[in-house]
C-alpha positions as CSV (number, residue, x, y, z in Angstrom):
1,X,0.0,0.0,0.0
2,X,1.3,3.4,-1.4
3,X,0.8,6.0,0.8
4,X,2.3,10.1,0.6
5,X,1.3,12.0,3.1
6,X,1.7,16.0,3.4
7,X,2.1,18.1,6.3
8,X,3.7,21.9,6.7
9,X,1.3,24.3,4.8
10,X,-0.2,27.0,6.6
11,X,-1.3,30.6,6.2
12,X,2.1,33.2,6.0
13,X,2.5,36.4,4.8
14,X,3.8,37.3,1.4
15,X,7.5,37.0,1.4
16,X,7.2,34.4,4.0
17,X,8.7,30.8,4.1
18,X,7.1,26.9,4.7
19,X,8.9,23.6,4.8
20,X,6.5,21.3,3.3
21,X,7.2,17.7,4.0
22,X,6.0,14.5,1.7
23,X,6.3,11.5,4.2
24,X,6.2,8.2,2.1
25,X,5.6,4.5,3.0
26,X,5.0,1.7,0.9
27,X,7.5,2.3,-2.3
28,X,11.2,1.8,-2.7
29,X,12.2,5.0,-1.9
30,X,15.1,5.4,-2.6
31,X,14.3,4.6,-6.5
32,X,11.9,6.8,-6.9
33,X,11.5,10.2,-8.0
34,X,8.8,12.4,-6.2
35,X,7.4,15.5,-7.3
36,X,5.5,18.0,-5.6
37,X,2.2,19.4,-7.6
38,X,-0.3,22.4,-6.8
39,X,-3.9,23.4,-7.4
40,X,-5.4,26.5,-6.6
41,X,-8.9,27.0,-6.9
42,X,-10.5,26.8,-10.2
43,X,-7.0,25.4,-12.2
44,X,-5.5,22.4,-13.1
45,X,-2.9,20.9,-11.0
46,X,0.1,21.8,-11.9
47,X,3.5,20.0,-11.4
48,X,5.6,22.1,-9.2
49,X,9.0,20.4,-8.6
50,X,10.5,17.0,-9.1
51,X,13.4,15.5,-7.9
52,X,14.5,12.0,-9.0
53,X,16.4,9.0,-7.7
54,X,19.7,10.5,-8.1
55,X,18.5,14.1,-6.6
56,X,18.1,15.9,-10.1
57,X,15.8,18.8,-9.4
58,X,13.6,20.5,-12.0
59,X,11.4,23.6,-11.0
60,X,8.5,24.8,-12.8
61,X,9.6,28.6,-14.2
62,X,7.0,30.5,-11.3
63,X,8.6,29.1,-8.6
64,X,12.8,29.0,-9.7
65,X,14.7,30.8,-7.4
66,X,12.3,30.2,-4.7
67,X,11.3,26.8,-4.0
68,X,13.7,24.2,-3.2
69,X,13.2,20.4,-3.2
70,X,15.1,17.5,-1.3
71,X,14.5,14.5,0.2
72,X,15.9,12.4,2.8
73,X,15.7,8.7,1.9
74,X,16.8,7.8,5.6
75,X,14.0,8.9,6.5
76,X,11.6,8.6,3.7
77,X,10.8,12.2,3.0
78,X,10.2,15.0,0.2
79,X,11.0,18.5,1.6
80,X,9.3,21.8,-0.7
81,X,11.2,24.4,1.4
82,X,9.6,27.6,-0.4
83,X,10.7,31.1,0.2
84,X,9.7,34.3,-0.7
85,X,6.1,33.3,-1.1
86,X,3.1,35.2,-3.4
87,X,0.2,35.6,-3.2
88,X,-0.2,33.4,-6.3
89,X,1.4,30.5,-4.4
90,X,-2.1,30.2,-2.2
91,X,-3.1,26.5,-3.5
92,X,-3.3,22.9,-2.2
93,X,0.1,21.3,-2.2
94,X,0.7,17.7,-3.4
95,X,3.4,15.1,-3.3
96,X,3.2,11.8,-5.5
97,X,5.6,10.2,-7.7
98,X,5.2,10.6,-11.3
99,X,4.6,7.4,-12.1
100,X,1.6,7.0,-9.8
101,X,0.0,10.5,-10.4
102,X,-2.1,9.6,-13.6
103,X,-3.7,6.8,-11.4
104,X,-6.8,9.0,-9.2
105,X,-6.4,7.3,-6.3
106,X,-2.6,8.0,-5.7
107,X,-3.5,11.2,-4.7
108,X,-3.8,11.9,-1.1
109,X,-5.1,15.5,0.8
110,X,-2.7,17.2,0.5
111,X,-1.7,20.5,2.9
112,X,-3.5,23.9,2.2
113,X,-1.0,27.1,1.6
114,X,-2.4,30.2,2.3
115,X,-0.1,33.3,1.5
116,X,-1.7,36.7,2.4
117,X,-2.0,39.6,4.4
């Protein structure tokens, strides 16, 4: 049983930072890439950040610069560490692997971020 849980969102201030974490259980970790996806209100989700097996990191363009994504395979987690948040961050935050995410019940609840005054 796959499971990719979320945890870290909250509401912050523009220009604010979260840690995001993606704990994971049932895959090979370590073998896996993991991506982190969004989707505000009213749009598509929207693939966010990805980082593979071997740590290779691809960023969408709106969020180079700014967002960072690690993971620990000790301990079985995906970090989003995202700085410097907008307003136009504000969505529901999403880990899964890329392999999974086509499948509709990979998906889990993900973790609400709010940025805003």
């Amino acid at each position: 049983q796959v499971q990719l849980v979320e945890s870290g969102g909250d509401l912050v201030q523009p220009g604010g930072s979260l840690r995001l974490s993606c704990a994971a259980s049932g895959i090979i970790f370590s073998i896996n890439a993991v991506a982190w996806y969004r989707q505000a209100p009213g749009k598509q989700r929207e693939l966010v950040a990805v980082i593979t097996s071997v740590s290779t990191t691809n960023y969408a363009d709106s969020v180079k610069g700014r967002f960072t994504i690690s993971r620990d395979n000790a301990k079985n987690t995906v970090y989003l560490q995202m700085n410097s948040l907008k307003p136009e961050d504000t969505a529901v935050y999403y880990c899964n692997t890329p392999l999974r995410a086509a499948r509709a019940d990979s998906w889990g609840q993900g973790t609400q971020v709010t940025v805003s005054s």
